[in-house]
C-alpha positions as CSV (number, residue, x, y, z in Angstrom):
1,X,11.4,-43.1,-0.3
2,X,12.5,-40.0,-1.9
3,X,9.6,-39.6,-4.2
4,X,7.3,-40.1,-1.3
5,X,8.9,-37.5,0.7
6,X,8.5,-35.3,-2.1
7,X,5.0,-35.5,-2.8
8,X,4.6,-35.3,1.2
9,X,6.1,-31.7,0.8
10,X,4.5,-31.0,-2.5
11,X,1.3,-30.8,-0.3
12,X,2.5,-28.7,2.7
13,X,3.8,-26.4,-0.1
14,X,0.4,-26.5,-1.8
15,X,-1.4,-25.7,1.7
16,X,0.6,-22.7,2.0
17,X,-1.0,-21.3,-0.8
18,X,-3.8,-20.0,-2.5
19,X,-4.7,-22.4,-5.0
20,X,-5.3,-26.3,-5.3
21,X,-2.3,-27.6,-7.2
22,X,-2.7,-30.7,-8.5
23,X,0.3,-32.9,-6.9
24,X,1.8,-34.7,-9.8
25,X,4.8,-35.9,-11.5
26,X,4.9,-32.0,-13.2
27,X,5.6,-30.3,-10.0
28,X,7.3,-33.3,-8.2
29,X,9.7,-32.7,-10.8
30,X,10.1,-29.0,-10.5
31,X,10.5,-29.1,-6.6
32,X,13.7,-31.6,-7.3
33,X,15.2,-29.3,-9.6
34,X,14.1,-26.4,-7.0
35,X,14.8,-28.0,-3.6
36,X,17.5,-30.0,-2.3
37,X,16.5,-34.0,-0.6
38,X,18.1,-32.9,2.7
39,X,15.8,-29.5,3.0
40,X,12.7,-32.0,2.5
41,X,12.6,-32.9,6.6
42,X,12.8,-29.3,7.4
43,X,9.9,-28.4,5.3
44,X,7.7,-30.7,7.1
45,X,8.2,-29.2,9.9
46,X,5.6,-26.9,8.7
47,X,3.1,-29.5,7.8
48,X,0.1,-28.0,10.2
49,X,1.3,-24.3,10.4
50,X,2.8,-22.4,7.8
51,X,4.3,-19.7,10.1
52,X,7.1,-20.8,12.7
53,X,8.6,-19.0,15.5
54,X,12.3,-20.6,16.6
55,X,11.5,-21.8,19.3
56,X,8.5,-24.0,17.7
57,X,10.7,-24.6,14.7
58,X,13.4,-26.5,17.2
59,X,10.1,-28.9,18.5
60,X,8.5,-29.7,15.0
61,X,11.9,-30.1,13.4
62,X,13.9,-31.8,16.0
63,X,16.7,-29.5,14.3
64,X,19.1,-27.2,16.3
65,X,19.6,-23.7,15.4
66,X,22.9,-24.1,13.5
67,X,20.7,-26.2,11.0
68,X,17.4,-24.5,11.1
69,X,19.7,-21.6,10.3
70,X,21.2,-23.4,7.5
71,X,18.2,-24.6,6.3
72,X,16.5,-21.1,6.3
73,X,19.6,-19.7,4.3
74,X,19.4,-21.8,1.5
75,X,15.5,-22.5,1.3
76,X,15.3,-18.2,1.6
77,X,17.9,-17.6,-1.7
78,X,14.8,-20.1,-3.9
79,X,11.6,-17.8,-2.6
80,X,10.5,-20.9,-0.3
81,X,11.3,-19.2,3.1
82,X,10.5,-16.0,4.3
83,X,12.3,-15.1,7.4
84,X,11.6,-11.5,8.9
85,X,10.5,-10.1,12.1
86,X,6.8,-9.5,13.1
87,X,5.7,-6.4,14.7
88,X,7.2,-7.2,18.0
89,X,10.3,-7.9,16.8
90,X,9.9,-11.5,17.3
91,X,11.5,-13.5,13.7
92,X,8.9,-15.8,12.1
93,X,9.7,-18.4,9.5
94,X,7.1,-18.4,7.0
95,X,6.7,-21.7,4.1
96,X,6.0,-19.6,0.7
97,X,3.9,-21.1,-1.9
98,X,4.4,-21.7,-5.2
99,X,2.4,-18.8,-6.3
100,X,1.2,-15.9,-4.8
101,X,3.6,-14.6,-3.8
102,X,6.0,-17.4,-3.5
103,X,8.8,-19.6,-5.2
104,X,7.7,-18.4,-8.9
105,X,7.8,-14.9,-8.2
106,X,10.8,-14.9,-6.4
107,X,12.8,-17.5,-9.1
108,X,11.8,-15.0,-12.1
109,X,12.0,-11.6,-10.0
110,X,15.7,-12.2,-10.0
111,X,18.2,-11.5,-13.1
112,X,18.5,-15.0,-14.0
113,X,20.9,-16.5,-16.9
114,X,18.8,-17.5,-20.1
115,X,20.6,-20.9,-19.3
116,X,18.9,-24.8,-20.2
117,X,18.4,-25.5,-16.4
118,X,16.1,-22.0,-16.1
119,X,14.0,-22.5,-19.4
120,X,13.2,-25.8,-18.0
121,X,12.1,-24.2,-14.9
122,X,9.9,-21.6,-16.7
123,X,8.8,-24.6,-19.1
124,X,7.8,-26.5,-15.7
125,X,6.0,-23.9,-14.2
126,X,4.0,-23.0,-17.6
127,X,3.6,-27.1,-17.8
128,X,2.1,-26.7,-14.1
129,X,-0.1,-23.5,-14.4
130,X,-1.3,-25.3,-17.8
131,X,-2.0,-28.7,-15.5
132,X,-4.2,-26.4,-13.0
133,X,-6.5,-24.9,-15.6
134,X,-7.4,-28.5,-16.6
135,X,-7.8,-29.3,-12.8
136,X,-10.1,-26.1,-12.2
137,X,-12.1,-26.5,-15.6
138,X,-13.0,-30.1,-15.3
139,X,-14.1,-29.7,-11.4
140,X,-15.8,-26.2,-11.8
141,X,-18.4,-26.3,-10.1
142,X,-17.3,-27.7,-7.6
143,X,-14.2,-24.9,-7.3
144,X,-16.3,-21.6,-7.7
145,X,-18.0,-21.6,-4.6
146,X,-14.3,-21.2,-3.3
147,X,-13.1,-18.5,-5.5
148,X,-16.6,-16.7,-4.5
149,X,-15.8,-16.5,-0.8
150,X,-11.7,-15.5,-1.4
151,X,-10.7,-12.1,-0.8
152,X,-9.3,-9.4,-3.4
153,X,-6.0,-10.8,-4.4
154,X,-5.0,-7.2,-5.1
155,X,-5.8,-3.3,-5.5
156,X,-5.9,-1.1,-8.4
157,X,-4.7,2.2,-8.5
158,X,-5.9,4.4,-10.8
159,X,-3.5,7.1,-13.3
160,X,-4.9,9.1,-10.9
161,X,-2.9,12.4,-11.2
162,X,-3.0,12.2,-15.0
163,X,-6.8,12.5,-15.5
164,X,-8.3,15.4,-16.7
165,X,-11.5,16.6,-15.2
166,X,-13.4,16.5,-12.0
167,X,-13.5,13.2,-10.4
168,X,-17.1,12.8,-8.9
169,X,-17.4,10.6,-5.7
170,X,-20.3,7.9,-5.5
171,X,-21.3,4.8,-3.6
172,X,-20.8,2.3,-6.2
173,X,-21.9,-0.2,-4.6
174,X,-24.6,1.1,-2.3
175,X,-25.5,-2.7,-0.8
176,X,-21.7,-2.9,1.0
177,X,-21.5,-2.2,4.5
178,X,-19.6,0.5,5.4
179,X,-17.9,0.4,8.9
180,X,-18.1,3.2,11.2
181,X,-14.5,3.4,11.2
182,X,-13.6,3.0,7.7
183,X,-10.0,2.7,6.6
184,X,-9.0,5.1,3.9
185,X,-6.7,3.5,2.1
186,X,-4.0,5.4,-0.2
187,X,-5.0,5.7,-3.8
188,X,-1.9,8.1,-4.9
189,X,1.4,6.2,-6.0
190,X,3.5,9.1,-4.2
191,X,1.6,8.6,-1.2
192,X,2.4,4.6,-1.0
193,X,5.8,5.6,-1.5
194,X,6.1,8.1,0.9
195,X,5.5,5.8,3.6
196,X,8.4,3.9,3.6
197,X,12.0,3.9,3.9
198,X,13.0,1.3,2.0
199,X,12.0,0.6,-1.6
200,X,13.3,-2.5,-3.0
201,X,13.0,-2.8,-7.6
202,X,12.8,-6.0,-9.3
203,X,12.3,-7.8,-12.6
204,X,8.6,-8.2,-13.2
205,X,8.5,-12.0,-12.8
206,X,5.3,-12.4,-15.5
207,X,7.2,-11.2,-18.4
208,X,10.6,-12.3,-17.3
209,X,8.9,-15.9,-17.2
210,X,7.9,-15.1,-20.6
211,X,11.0,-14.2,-21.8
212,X,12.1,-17.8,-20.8
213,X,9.5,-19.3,-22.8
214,X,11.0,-17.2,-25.7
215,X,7.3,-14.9,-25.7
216,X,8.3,-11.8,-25.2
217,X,6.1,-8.7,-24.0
218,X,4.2,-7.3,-26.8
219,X,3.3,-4.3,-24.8
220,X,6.7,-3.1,-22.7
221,X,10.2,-3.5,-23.0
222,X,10.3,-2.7,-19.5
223,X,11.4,-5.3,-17.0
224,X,13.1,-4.3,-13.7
225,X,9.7,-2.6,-12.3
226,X,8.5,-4.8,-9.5
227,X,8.3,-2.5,-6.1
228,X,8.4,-4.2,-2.5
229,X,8.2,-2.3,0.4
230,X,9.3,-2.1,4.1
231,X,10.8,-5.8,5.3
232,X,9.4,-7.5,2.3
233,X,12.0,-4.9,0.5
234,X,14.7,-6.4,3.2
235,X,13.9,-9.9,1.9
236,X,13.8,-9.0,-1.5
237,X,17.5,-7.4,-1.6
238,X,19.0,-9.8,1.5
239,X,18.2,-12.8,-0.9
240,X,19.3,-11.1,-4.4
241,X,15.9,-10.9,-5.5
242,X,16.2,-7.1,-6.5
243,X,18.0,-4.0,-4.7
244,X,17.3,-0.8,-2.9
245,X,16.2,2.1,-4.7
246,X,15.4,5.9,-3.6
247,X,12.0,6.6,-3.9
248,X,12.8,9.5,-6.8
249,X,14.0,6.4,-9.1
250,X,11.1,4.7,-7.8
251,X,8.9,7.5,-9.0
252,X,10.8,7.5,-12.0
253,X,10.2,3.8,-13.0
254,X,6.3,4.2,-12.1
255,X,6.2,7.0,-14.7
256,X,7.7,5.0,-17.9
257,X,5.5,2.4,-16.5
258,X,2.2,4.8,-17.0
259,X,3.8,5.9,-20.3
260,X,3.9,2.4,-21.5
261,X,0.3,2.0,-19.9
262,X,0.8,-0.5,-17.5
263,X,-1.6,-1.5,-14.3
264,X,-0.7,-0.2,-10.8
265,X,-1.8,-3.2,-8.6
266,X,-1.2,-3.0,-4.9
267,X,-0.6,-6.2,-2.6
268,X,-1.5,-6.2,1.2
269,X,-0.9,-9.1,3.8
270,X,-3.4,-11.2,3.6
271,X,-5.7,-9.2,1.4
272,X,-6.4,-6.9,4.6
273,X,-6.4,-3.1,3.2
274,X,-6.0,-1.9,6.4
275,X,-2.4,-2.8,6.4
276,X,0.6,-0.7,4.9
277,X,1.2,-2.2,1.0
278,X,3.8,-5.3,0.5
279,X,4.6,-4.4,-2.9
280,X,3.3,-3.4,-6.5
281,X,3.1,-4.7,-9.6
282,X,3.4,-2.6,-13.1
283,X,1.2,-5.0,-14.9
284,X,0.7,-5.4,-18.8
285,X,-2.4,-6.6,-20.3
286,X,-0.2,-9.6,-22.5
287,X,2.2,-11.1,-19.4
288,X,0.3,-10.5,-16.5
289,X,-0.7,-13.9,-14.8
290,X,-3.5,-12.4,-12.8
291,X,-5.5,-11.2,-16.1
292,X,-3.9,-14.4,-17.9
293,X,-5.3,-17.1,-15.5
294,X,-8.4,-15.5,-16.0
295,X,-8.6,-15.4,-19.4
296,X,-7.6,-19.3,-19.6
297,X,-10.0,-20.2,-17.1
298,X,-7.8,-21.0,-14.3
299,X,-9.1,-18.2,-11.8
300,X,-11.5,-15.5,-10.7
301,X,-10.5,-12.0,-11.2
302,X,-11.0,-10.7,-7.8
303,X,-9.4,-7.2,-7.5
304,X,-10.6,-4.3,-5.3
305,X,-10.6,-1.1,-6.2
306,X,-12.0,2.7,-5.9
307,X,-13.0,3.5,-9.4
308,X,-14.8,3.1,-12.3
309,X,-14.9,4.3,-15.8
310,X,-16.8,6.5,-16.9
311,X,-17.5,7.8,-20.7
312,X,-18.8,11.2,-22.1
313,X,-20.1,9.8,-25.3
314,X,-20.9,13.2,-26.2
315,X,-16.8,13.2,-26.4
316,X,-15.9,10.4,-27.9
317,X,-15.0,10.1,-31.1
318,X,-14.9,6.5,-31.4
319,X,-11.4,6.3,-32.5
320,X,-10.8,2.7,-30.2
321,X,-7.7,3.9,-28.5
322,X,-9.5,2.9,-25.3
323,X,-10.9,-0.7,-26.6
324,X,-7.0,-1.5,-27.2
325,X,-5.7,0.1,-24.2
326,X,-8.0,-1.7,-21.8
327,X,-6.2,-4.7,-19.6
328,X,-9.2,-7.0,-19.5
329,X,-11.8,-6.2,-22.6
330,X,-14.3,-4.2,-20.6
331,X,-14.6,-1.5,-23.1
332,X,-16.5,-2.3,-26.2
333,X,-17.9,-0.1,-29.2
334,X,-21.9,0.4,-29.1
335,X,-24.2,0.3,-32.3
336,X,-22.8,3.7,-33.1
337,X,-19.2,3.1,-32.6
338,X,-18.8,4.6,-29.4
339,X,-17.4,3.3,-26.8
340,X,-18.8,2.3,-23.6
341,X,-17.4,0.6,-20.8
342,X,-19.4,-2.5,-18.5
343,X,-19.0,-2.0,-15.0
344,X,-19.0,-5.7,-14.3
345,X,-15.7,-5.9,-15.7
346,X,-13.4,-2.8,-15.1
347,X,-11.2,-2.5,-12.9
348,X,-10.7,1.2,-12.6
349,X,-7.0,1.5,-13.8
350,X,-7.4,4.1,-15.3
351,X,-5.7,3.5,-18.8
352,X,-8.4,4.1,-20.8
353,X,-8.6,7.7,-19.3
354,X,-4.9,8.2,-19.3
355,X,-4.4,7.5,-23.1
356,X,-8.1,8.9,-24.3
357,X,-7.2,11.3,-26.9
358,X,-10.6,13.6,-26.1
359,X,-10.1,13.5,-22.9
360,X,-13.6,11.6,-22.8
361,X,-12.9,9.3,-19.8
362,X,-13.3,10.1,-16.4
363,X,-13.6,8.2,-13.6
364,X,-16.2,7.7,-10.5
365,X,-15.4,6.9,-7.3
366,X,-16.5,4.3,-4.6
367,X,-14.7,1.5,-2.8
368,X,-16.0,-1.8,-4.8
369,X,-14.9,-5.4,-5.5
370,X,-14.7,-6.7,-9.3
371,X,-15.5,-10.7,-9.3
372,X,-15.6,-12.3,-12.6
373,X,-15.5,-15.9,-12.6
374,X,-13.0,-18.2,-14.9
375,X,-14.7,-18.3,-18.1
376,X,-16.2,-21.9,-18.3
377,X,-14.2,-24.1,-21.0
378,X,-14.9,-27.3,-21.1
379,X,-18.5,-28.4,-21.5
């Protein structure tokens, strides 16, 4: 009875999400050593709706407040519950994922103990991510329509203020439709953190999970660099996820983050960029799961952003600084050991700019959407 009750919450936990997880004995054990067998009733109260008021918490569940309450508490402190206020002021109970952004994130942002019980959770998770990639490369073509209609999962933003040299503005992407009232969306880090009050810092879950699995970063040795903003900051500290910072620390972290030439990546509810940012990630080319699931053919890339690279070869020296540099390979030396960068591909981070030792790198500007599929790897 047990084991069927868990692989009946396995799938409202994989609805919640993002991605088609397969439900087997991998993540069935992972949610035992994650989830308690009383909290398993409560989560299915959230079977056909991921998003719960109180009052339509207390119908589904059957459950009175002092153990909705309880149940919140304790499913909140493992990244399974989020429970702030909307708009109105009206607290919702969301079901989190497992990833993107849910449980995962939330188990690694934390300073955890290098203990047996955690490197079996990291070793789980790596065991599940691994079990997805075989599920999404032997039903490909079935699963790309689906990445093809998903929206960004996040936003770059560029080393803007360290680039040297006039930025031009362009229309990338002259076929998207513009709407009349466009939203202009903030491309300065000092901006983004200007707008808010509070400004919560974390461990950067990728290479924290990777420091489980005894890999660590090659690129950084920094860790506590996650941001979250505004009541996803609340959550973040209320569950001892991470803790409040002042937005001159904040400032401070971002710039050993540029020095060590990690990505800026921006996440907004629901992909919609016309809502304030959740959070951002300081993302290295070696950890990150977004360009790591790409490059093992579990996912899309799918990231918007404002820029694009663009190299004076007249400048360049061809010394490779920007081939290394770049997060996801879309720099490559020509037939005269230049470089030159495919469009296709970059994501307008900036890094290659930022560390281009001739100042040969500039970027152009115009809102566009990078899609590269999984990489196809079984035949």
């Amino acid at each position: 009875m047990s084991e069927d009750k868990y692989r009946k919450v396995a799938r409202t936990i994989v609805k919640a999400g993002l991605f088609p997880f397969p439900i087997n004995d991998t993540m069935i054990e992972l949610l035992k050593l994650l989830i308690n067998e009383e909290q398993l009733d409560f989560i299915m109260a959230f079977k056909s709706k991921p998003s719960l008021t109180l009052e339509e918490l207390k119908l589904k569940s059957k459950m009175s407040e002092e153990e909705i309450n309880n149940h919140v508490e304790k499913l909140a402190k493992k990244g399974f519950m989020f429970n702030q206020p909307n708009s109105k002021g009206i607290m919702i109970y969301r079901l989190m994922p497992l990833v993107m952004v849910g449980a995962f994130e939330y188990t690694f942002m934390k300073k955890i103990e290098f203990s047996n019980e955690n490197k079996k959770i990291a070793k789980l998770f790596e065991q599940l991510f691994n079990e997805l990639t075989d599920f999404i490369q032997n039903n490909y073509d079935m699963i790309l329509p689906i990445f093809q209609k998903m929206l960004p999962f996040d936003r770059t933003i560029p080393f803007y203020n360290n680039i040297e040299g006039e930025v031009i503005q362009i229309n990338i992407n002259k076929d998207i439709e513009i709407p009349e009232e466009e939203v202009v969306v903030t491309q300065k880090i000092e901006e983004i953190l200007d707008k808010f009050d509070e400004i919560a810092v974390g461990h950067c879950f990728c290479r924290h999970h990777q420091d489980l699995l005894s890999n660590p970063c090659k690129q950084t040795e920094l860790r506590e660099n996650c941001f979250t903003f505004g009541k996803s900051a609340k959550y973040v500290v209320e569950q001892g996820f991470g803790r409040m910072i002042t937005k001159d620390e904040a400032l401070s972290i971002l710039k050993k983050s540029q020095d060590d030439g990690l990505v800026h990546k921006a996440w907004h509810p629901h992909s919609d960029f016309s809502k304030a940012e959740t959070s951002i990630c300081n993302c290295c080319k070696c950890c990150c799961g977004i360009f790591d699931w790409w490059r093992n053919g579990t996912t899309s890339m799918i990231n918007s952003t404002n820029f694009l690279a663009k190299i004076d070869k007249n400048k360049c020296v061809g010394c490779g600084t920007c081939l290394e540099k770049c997060p996801v390979e879309a720099i490559h030396g020509d037939d005269n050991n230049k470089a030159e960068c495919e469009s296709e591909l970059c994501i307008g981070c900036g890094v290659c700019a930022h560390f281009c030792p001739e100042n040969a790198i500039n970027l152009l500007e115009g809102l566009r959407t990078v899609f590269v599929p999984p990489p196809r790897l079984r035949v």
